[in-house]
C-alpha positions in Angstrom: 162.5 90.8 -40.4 160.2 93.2 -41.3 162.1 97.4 -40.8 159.6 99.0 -43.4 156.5 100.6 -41.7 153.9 101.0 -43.6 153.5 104.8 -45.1 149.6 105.9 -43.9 148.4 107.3 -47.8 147.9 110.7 -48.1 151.1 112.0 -45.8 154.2 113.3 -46.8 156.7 111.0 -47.5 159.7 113.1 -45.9 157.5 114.0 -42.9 157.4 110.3 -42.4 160.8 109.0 -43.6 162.2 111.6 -40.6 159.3 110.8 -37.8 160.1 107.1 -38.3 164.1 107.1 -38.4 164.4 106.3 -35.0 162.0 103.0 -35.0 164.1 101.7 -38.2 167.3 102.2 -36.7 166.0 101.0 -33.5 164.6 97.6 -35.5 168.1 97.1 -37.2 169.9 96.9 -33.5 166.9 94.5 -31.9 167.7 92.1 -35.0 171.0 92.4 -35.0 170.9 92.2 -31.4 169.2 88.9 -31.2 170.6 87.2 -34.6 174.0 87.5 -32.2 172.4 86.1 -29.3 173.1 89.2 -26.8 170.5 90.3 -24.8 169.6 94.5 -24.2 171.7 94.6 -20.6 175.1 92.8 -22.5 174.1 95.3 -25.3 174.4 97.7 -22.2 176.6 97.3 -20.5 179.6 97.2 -23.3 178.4 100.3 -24.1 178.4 101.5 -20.3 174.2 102.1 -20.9 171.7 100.8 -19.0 169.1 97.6 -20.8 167.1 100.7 -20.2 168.0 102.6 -22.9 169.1 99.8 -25.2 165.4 98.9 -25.1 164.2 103.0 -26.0 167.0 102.9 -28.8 165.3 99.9 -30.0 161.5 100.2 -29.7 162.5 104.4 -31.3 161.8 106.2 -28.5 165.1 107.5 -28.5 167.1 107.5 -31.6 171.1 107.2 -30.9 173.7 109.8 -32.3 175.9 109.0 -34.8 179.0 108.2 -32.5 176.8 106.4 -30.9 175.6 104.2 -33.5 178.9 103.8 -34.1 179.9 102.1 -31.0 176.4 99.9 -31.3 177.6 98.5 -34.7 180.8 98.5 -33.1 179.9 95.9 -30.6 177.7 94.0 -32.7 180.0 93.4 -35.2 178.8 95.4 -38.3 179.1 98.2 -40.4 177.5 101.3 -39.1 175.7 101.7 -42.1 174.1 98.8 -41.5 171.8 100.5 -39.0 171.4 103.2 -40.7 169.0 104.0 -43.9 170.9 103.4 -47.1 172.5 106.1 -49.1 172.5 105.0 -52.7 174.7 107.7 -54.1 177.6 105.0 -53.5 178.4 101.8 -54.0 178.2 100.4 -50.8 174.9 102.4 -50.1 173.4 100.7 -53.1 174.4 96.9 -51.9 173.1 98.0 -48.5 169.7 99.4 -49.8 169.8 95.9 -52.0 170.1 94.0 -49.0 167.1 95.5 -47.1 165.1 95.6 -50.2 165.7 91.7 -50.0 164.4 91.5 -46.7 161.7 93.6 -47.2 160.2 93.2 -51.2 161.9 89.5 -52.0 164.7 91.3 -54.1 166.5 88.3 -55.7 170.3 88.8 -57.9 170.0 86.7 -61.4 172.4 86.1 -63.6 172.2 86.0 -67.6 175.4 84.7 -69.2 178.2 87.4 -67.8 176.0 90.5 -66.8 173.7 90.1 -63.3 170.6 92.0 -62.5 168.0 92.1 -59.5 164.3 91.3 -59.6 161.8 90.8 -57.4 160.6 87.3 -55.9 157.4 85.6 -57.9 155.4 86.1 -54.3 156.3 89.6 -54.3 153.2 91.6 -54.8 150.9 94.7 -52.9 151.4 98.2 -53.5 155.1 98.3 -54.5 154.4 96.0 -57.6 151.6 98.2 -58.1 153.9 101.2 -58.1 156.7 99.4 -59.9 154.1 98.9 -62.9 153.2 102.7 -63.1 157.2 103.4 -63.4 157.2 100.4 -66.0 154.5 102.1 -67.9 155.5 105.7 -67.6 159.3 104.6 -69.2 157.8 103.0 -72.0 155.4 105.8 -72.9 158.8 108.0 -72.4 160.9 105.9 -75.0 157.7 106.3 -77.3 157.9 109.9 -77.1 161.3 110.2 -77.7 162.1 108.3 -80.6 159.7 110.3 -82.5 160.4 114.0 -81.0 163.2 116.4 -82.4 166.3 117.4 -80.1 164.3 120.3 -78.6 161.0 118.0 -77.7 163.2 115.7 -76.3 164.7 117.9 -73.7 161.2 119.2 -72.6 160.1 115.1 -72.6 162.8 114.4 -70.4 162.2 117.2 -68.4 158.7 115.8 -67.9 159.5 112.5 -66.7 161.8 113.5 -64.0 159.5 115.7 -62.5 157.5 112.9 -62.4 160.5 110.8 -60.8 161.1 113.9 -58.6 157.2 114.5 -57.1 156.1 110.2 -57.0 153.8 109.5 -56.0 151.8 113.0 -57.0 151.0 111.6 -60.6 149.1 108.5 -58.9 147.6 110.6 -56.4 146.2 112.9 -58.5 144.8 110.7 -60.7 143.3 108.8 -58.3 141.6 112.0 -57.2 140.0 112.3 -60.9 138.8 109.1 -61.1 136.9 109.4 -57.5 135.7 113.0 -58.6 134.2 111.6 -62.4 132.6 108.7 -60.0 131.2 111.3 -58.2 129.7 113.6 -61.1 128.4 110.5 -63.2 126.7 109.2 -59.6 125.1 112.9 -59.5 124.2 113.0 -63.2 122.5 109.3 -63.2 120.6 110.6 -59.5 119.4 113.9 -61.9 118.8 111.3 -64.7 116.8 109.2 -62.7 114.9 112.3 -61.3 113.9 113.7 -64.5 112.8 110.6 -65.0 110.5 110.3 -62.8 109.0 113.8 -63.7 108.4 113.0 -67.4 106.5 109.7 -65.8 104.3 111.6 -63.6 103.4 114.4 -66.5 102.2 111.9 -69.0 100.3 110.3 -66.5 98.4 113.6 -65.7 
């Protein structure tokens, strides 16, 4: 089941994390909803709503409160914070942000002798690989750094990187930006090449 709407590039990512909340939340209940076999009026009426509003709760035109959403997880039989977006700052926010990220990027648990990690599927691929690479490459070039700078450098280095952590994806972004403006200017500057070109043609011809 896919929860994860697609981010339109170029807008803020907590303008759109908030104006979205509703339509995740609202996705968890229809799944959950339907995986249990109980239709929006059952839904409804054992929470004394109308299928009415189960079905605004679920398509995010209304997003419940968090008693509420209680009660909904209540009836369906689950955590609360299963309808909710993870919190990773605890244990059992982590495994829940695990568990969507399996749903949603083919997050798989592997095991190597006595110590587990998580990876991605082999058909996982699109933007988030793309952005998982450019965190990849910025660690290593980190590690690189550091084991050659003094105690001071270091600090400022890791300074660096977690600003870069703490403003993703402006790095990207901003790059891009350079890369479409030097396409630009060397476009320009072959046009003017071209131009002059043409100019020392016609004056040796006269």
């Amino acid at each position: 089941m896919a929860l994860m709407v697609h981010n339109p590039f170029g807008q803020d990512a907590a303008d759109f994390n908030e104006e979205t909340s509703a339509e995740r939340i609202g996705r968890r209940i229809r799944a959950i909803r339907t995986e249990k076999g109980m239709s929006q009026a059952e839904l409804g009426q054992a929470l004394g709503l109308t299928a009415d509003r189960i079905q605004k709760y679920e398509n995010g035109a209304r997003k419940p409160k968090f008693d509420m959403l209680k009660q909904i997880a209540y009836v369906l039989g689950v955590e609360t914070i299963a309808l909710m977006d993870p919190v990773v700052s605890n244990y059992i926010g982590a495994m829940f942000a695990f568990f969507e990220m399996e749903d949603l990027y083919e997050l798989e648990v592997k095991k190597e002798g006595a110590k587990y990690s998580i990876q991605f599927g082999n058909g996982f691929t699109g933007t988030m690989n793309d952005y998982l690479k450019e965190w990849y490459d910025e660690r290593e070039t980190i590690k690189t750094r550091l084991e050659i700078a003094t105690p001071e450098e270091k600090e400022a280095i890791l300074a660096e990187y977690h600003n870069w952590e703490r403003t993703f994806p402006k790095a990207l972004t901003d790059r891009t930006a350079k890369m479409f403006q030097k396409k630009r200017i060397e476009s320009t500057i072959a046009e003017l090449q071209e131009k002059l070109e043409k100019l020392d043609d016609k004056g040796t011809t006269e």
